[in-house]
C-alpha positions as CSV (number, residue, x, y, z in Angstrom):
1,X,20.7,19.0,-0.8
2,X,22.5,17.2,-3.6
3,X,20.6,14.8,-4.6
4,X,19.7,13.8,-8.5
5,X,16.5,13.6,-9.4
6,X,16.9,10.0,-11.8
7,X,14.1,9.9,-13.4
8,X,15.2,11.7,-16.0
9,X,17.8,9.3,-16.7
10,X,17.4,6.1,-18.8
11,X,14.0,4.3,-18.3
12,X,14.5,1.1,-19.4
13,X,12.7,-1.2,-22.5
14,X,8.9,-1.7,-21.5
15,X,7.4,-5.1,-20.4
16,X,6.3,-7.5,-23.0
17,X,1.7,-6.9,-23.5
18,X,2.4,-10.6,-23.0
19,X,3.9,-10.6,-19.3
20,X,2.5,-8.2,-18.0
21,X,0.7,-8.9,-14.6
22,X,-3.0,-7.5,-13.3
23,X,-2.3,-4.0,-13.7
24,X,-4.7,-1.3,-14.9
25,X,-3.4,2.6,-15.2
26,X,-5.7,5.4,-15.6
27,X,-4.7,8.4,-18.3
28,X,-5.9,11.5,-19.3
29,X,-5.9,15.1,-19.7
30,X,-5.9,17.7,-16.5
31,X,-8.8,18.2,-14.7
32,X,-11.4,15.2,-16.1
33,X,-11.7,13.7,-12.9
34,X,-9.1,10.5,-12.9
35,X,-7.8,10.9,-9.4
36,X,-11.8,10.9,-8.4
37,X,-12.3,7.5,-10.2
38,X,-9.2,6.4,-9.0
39,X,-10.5,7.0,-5.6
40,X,-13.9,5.0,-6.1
41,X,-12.7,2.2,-8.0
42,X,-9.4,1.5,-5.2
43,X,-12.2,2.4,-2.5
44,X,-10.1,5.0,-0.8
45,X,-9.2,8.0,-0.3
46,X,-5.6,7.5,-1.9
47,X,-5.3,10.0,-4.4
48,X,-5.4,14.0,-3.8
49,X,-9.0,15.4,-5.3
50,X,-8.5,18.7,-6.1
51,X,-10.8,21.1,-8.9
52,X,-7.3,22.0,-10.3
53,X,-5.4,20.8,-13.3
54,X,-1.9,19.1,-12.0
55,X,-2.7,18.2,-9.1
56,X,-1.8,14.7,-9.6
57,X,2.0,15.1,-11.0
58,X,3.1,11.5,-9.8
59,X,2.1,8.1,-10.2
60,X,-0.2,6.5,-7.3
61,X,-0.7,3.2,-6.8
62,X,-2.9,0.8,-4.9
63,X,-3.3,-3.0,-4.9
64,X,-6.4,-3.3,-4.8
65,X,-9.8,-6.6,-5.5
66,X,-11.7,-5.4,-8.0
67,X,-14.7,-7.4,-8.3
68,X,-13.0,-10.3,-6.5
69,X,-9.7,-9.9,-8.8
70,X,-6.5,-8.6,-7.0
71,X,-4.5,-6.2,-9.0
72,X,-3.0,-2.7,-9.2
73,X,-4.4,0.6,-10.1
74,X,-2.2,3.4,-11.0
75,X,-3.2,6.6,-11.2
76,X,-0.9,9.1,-13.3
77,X,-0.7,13.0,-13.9
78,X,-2.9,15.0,-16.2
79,X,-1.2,14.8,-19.3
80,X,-0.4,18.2,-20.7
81,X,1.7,19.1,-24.1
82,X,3.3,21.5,-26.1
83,X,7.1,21.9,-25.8
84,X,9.4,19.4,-25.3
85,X,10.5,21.2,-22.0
86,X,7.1,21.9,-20.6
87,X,3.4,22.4,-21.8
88,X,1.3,25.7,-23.1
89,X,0.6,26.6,-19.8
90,X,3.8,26.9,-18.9
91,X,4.1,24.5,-16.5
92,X,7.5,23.5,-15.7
93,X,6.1,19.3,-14.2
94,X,3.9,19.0,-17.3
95,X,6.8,17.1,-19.4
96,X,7.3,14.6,-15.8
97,X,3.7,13.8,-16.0
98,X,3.6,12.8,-19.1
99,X,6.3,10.5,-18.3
100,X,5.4,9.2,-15.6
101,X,2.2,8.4,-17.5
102,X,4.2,6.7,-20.7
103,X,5.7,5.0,-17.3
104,X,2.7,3.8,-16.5
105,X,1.6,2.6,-19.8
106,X,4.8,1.2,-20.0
107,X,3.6,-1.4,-16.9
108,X,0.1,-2.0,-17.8
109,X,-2.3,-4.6,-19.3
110,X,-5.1,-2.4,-19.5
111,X,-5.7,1.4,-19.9
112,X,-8.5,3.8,-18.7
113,X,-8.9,6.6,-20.6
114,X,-10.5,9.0,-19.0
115,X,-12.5,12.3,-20.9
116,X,-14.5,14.8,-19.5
117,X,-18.4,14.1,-21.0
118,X,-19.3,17.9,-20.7
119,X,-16.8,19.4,-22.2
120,X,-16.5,16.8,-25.4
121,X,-13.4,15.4,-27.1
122,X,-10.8,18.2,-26.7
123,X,-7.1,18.7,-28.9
124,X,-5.7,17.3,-25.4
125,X,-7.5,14.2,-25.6
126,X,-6.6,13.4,-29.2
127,X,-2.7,13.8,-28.0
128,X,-3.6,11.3,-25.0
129,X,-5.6,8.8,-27.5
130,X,-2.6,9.4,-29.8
131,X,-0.2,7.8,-26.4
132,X,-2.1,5.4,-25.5
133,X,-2.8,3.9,-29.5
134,X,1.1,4.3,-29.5
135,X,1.8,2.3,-26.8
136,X,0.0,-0.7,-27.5
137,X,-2.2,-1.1,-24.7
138,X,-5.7,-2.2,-24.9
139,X,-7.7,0.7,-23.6
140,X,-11.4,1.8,-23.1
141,X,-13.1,5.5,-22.5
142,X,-14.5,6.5,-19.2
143,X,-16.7,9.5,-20.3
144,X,-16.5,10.9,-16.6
145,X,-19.1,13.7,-15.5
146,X,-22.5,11.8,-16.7
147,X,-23.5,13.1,-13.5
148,X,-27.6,12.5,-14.6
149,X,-29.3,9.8,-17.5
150,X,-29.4,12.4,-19.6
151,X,-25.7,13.1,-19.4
152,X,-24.9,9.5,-20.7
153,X,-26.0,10.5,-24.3
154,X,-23.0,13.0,-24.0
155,X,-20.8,9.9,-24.0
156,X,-21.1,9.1,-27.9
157,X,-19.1,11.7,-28.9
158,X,-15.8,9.7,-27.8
159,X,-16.9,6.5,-29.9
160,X,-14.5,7.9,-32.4
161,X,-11.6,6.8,-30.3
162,X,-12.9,3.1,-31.5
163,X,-12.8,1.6,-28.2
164,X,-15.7,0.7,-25.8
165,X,-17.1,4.1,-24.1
166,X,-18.3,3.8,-20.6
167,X,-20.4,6.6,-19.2
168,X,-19.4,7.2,-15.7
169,X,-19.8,9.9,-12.8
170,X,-16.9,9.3,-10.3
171,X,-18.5,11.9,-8.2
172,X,-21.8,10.8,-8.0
173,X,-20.6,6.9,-8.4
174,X,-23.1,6.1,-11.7
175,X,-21.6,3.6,-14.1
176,X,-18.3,2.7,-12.2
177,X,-19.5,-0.9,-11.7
178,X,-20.1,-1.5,-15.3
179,X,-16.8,0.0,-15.7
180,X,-15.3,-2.4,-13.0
181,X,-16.4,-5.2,-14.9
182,X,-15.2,-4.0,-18.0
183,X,-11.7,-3.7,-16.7
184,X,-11.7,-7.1,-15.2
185,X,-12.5,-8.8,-18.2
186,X,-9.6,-7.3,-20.1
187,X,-6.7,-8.3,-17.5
188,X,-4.6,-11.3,-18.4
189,X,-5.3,-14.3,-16.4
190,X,-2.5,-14.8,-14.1
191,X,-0.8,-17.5,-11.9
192,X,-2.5,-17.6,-8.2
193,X,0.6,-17.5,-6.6
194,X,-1.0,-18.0,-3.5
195,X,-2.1,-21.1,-4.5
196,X,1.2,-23.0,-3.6
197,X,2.4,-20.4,-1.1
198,X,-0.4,-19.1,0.8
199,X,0.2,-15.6,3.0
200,X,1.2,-16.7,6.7
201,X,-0.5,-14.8,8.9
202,X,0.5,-15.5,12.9
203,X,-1.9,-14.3,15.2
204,X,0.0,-13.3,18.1
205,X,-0.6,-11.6,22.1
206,X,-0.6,-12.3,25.6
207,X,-3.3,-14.9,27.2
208,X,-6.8,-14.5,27.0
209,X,-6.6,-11.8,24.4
210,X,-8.8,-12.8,22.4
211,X,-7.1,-14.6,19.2
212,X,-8.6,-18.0,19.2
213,X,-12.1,-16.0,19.4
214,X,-11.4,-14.0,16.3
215,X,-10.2,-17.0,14.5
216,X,-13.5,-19.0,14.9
217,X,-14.9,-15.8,14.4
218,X,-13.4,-15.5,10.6
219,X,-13.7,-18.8,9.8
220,X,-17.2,-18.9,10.9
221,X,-16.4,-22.1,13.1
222,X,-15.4,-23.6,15.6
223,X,-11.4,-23.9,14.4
224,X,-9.5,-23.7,17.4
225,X,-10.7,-24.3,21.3
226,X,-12.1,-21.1,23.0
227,X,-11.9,-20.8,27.3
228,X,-11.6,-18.2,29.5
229,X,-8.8,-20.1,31.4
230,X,-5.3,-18.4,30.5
231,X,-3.5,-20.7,28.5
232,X,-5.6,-22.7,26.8
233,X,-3.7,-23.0,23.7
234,X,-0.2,-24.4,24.1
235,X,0.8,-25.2,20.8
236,X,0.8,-23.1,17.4
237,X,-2.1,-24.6,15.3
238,X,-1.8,-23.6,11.4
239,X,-5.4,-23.5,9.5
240,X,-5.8,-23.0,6.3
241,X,-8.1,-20.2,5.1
242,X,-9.2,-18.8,1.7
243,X,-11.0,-16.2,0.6
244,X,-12.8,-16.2,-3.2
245,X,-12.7,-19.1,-5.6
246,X,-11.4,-20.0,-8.5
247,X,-8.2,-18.4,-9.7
248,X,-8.4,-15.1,-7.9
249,X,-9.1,-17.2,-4.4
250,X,-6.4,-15.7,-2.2
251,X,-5.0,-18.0,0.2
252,X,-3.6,-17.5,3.7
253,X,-2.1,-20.2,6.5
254,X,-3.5,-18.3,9.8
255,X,-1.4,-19.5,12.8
256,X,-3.0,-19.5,16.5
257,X,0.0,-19.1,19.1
258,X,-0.1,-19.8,22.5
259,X,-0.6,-16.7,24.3
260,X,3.4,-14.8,25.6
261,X,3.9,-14.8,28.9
262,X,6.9,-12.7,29.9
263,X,9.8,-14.8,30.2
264,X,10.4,-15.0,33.9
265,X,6.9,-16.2,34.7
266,X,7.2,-18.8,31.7
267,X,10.3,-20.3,33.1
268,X,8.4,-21.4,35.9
269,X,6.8,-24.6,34.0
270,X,8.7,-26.4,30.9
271,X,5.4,-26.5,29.3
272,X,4.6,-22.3,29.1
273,X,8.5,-22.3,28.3
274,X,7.6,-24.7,25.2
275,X,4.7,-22.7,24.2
276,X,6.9,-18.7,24.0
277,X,9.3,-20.9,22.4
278,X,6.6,-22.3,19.7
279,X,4.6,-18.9,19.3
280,X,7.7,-17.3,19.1
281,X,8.7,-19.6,16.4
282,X,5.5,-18.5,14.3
283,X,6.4,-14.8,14.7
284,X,9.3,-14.8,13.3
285,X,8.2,-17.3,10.3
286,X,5.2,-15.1,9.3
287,X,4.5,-12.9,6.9
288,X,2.0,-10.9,8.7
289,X,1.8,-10.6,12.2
290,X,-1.9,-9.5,14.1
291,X,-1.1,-8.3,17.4
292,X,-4.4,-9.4,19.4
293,X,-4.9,-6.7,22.3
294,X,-7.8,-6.9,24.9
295,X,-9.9,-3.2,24.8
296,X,-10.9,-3.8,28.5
297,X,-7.0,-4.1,29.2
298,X,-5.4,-2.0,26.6
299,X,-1.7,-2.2,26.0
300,X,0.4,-3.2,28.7
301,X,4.4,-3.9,29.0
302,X,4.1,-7.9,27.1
303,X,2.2,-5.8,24.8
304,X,5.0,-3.9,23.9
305,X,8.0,-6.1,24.1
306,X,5.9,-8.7,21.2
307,X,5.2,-6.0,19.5
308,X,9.6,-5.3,19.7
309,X,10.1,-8.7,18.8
310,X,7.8,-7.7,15.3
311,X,10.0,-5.2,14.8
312,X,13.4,-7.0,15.6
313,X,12.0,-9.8,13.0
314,X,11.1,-7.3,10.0
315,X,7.6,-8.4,10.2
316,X,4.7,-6.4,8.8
317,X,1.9,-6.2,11.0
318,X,-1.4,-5.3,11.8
319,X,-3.3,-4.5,15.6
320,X,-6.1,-6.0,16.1
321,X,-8.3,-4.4,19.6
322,X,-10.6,-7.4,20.3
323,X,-13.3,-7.1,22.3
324,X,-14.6,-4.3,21.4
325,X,-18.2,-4.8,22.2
326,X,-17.6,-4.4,25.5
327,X,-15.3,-1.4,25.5
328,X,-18.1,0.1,23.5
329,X,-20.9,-0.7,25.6
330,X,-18.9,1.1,28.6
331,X,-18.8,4.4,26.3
332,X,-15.5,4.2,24.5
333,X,-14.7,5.7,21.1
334,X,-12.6,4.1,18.8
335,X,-10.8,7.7,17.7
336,X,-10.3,8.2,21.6
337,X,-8.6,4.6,21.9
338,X,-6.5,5.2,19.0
339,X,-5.3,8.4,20.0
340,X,-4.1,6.6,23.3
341,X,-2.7,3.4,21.9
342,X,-0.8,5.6,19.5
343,X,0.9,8.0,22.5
344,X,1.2,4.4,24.6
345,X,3.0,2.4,21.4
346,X,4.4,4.9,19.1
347,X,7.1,2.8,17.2
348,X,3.7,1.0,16.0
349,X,2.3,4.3,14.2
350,X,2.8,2.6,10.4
351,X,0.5,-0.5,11.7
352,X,-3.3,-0.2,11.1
353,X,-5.5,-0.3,14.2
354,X,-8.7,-2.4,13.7
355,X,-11.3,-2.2,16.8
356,X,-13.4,-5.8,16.1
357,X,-15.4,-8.0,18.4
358,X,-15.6,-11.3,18.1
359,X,-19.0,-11.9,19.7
360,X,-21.0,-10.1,17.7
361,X,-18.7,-9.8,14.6
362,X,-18.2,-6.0,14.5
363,X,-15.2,-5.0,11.8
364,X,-13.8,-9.1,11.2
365,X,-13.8,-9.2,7.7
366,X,-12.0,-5.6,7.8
367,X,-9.0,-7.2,9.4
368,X,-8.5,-9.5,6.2
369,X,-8.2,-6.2,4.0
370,X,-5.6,-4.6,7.2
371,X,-4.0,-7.9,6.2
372,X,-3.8,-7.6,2.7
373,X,-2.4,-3.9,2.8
374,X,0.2,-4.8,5.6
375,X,1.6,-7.7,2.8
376,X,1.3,-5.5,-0.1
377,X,2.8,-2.7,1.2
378,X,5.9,-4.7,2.2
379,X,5.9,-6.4,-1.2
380,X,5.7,-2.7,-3.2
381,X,8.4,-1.1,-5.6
382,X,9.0,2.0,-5.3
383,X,9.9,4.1,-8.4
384,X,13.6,5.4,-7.7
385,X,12.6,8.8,-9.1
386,X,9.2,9.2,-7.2
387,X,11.5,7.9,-4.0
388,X,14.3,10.8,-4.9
389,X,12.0,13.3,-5.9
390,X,10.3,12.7,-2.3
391,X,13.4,12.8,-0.3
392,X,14.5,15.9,-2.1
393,X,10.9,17.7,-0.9
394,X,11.6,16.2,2.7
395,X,15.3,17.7,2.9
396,X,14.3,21.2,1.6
397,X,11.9,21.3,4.1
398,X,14.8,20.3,7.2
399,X,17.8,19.9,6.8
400,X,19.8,17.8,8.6
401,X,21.2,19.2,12.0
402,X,25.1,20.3,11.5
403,X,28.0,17.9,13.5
404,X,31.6,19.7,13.5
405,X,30.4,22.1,11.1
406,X,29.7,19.5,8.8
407,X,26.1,18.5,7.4
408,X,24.4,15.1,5.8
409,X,24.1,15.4,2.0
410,X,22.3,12.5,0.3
411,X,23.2,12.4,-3.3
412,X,20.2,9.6,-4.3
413,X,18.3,6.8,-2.9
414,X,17.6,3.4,-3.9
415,X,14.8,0.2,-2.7
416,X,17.2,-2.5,-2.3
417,X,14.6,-5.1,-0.9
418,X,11.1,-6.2,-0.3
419,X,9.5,-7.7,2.5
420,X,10.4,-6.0,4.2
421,X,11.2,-2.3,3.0
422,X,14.5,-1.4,2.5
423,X,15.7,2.4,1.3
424,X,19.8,2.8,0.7
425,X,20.8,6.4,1.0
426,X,24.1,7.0,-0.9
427,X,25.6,10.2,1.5
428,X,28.6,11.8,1.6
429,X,29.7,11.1,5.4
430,X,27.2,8.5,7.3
431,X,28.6,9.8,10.6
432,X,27.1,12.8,10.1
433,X,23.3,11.4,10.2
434,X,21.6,11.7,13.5
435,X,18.5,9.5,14.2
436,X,15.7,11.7,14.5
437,X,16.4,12.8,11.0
438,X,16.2,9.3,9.5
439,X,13.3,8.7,11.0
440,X,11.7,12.3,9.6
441,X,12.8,10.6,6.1
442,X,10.7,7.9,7.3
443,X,7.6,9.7,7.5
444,X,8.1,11.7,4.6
445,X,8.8,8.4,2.7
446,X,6.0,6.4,4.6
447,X,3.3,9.4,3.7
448,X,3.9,9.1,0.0
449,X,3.9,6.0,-0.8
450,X,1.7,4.6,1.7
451,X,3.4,1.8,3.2
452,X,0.8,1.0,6.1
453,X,1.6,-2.2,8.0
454,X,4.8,-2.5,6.2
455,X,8.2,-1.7,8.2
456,X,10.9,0.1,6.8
457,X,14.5,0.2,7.1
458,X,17.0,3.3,6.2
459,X,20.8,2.4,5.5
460,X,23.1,5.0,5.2
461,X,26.4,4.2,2.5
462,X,29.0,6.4,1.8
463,X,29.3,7.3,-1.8
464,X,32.9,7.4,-3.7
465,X,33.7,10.2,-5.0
466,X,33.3,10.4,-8.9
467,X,30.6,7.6,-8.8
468,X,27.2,7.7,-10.7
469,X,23.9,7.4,-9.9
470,X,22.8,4.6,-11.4
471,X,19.4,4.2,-13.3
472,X,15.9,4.4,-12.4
473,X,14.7,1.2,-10.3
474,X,17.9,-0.8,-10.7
475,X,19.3,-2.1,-7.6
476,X,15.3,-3.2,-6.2
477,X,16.3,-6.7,-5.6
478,X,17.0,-7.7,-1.9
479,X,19.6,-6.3,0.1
């Protein structure tokens, strides 16, 4: 595999404290217990928890609301030192971490520094305080480990960092909310760009499905007209819907389609032809599509071919399983169901599965954070060393299978687009790329970063001979 690891190239001037967006980065040394509050704060279980210095050797990041503000946690490696080359221990990563970490910094608005409360200010913290002081960034101190009351008294021994000191136990989840809060209150205020262009989100299926349901549902009225006559919506009604007030309201245009007939049943009547035409119409102008599916019918063939014409638009998307309370009250498991719609719909595997029920309100407000994810994830940079580095791991693992004798070599990767995903491989032959190796890059690239609900599209591009890599995260406009 000849690929070039870029991150060790130039990294660019950091952005202005002034324009900086909503974005929060956690530092530290090895071991405190970051990737643990990184977990509780972004609600998930996002970053690898391990009782092991370096486990964390990237940056992870999450778009998360905090406390009803949208923004983006990053969580970064446990910042070792000692050589230029490495660290004490010897550890070969340490120096990436820590630059990964100064690329973090280099990002943020606000910093959490995070110390271990038990073991007291340690040489390694005064070299992190020493990074973050240098970079500018206003910062505060999680004392992490004040597992008990008592513990918290253990915090005052970091006041000498002269920043606010929050005891916290990311374990046990005492003082994160206080901590929240503190955070929130030191992000810039920021343009709601949803505002003036709220997220269009088409909800989309065959008749009868259930979408008009879960729309009155989510709004908590009566929106749109609910029957159980096929058909009842013809046209694609846009509704305005907002979540939060103020400025960190987030704003979506939720479109009810007419339910998709297959196309040689709606050419029977102009007026079922009109309506494919309209909610196709919505599809493809969406940002998110929610693919409504009935439990008590699972997936059929119309199923399948909207959820092809998703794909075929670039759309990110999320599956909604509606009626669930019946399913349930017949004995069915939602692992079970999602074990069978993934065999039955496998080119749907990156698209979260949400079981909900619109009678009785089981998991609705859970499709508005499937939502969210689906248009963050389409909408995320992805580092261009993290993406190398990741491909890199991926090839050593399998290689590609040989043609003529001949085998794939990618030399490096960029993101040339957003919204959807899109990866450029620079290789030396594409003809020599088979498909069932890019879509192994896919996975490997997909269970890095994340990605859910966003789809994702490899190009291939044969590299001249002589020609440079070029520098981290250039090229991440659109294709």
């Amino acid at each position: 595999m000849a690929l070039q690891d870029e991150n060790t190239a130039s990294r660019g001037a950091p952005v202005p404290l002034a324009e900086r967006g909503a974005v929060a980065v956690i530092v530290g040394r090895p071991n405190v217990g970051k990737s643990a509050l990184f977990n509780k704060l972004a609600g998930e279980r996002a970053a690898i928890v391990f009782d092991q210095p370096g486990v964390t050797r990237d940056r992870v990041t999450r778009e998360i609301t905090l406390r009803g503000r949208r923004m983006m946690l990053v969580d970064t490696g446990g910042i070792s030192f000692g050589s230029a080359r490495g660290s004490a221990s010897g550890d070969p990563l340490a120096a990436e971490a820590r630059a990964q970490a100064e690329l973090g910094l280099s990002d943020a608005a606000v910093c959490v520094f995070v110390t271990d409360a038990r073991t007291g200010p340690a040489p390694l913290d005064e070299e992190v305080f020493s990074l973050v002081r240098k970079s500018g960034v206003p910062f505060i101190v999680a004392a992490n480990k004040c597992d008990n009351p008592p513990d918290d008294a253990l915090a005052a021994e970091f006041e000498g960092f002269g920043a606010k000191v929050f005891p916290v136990s990311a374990e046990h989840n005492r003082g994160v909310s206080a901590l929240a809060a503190a955070i929130c209150r030191l992000l810039p205020e920021t343009d709601n760009e949803t505002a003036d262009n709220p997220l269009r989100v088409a909800v989309v299926g065959r008749p009868n499905a259930g979408k008009s349901s879960f729309i009155n549902r989510l709004l908590n009225a009566p929106r749109v007209i609910v029957s159980d006559i096929a058909g009842t919506t013809r046209d694609s009604v846009d509704i305005p819907f907002t979540i939060g007030e103020g400025p960190d309201a987030r704003h979506y245009m939720l479109v009810d389609t007419a339910g998709m007939k297959p196309r040689a049943k709606a050419s029977t009547s102009s007026i079922e032809a009109f309506s494919n035409f309209r909610s196709e119409k919505a599809l493809a102008g969406a940002d998110v599509c929610v693919l409504v599916i009935d439990a008590m019918q699972g997936p059929c063939f119309q199923d399948k071919r909207i959820a092809g014409m998703m794909l075929e638009n670039d759309k990110s998307c999320v599956v909604l399983v509606t009626k669930w309370d019946l399913a349930a009250a017949k004995g069915m498991k939602e692992e079970d169901a999602l074990d069978a719609f993934r065999k039955m719909m496998p080119f749907l595997s990156f698209a979260p599965v949400v079981f909900c029920s619109a009678k009785n309100g089981y998991n609705i407000r859970r499709t508005v954070d499937a939502i969210d994810r689906a248009a963050g994830s389409a909408a995320m940079r992805l580092p261009t060393g993290v993406l190398n580095r990741t491909i890199v791991e991926a090839a050593r693992k399998t290689q590609c299978p040989q043609k003529n004798g001949k085998r794939l070599k990618i030399f490096y990767g960029l993101q040339v687009g957003t919204s959807p995903q899109r990866i450029r491989l620079f290789v030396n032959d594409a003809k020599l790329a088979v498909p069932q190796y890019l879509a192994y890059l896919e996975r490997a690239i997909r269970a890095r970063f994340g990605l859910e609900g966003a789809p994702l599209a490899i190009f291939l591009k044969e590299r001249p001979r002589g020609a440079k890599a070029p520098a981290p995260d250039a090229g991440a406009g659109r294709d």
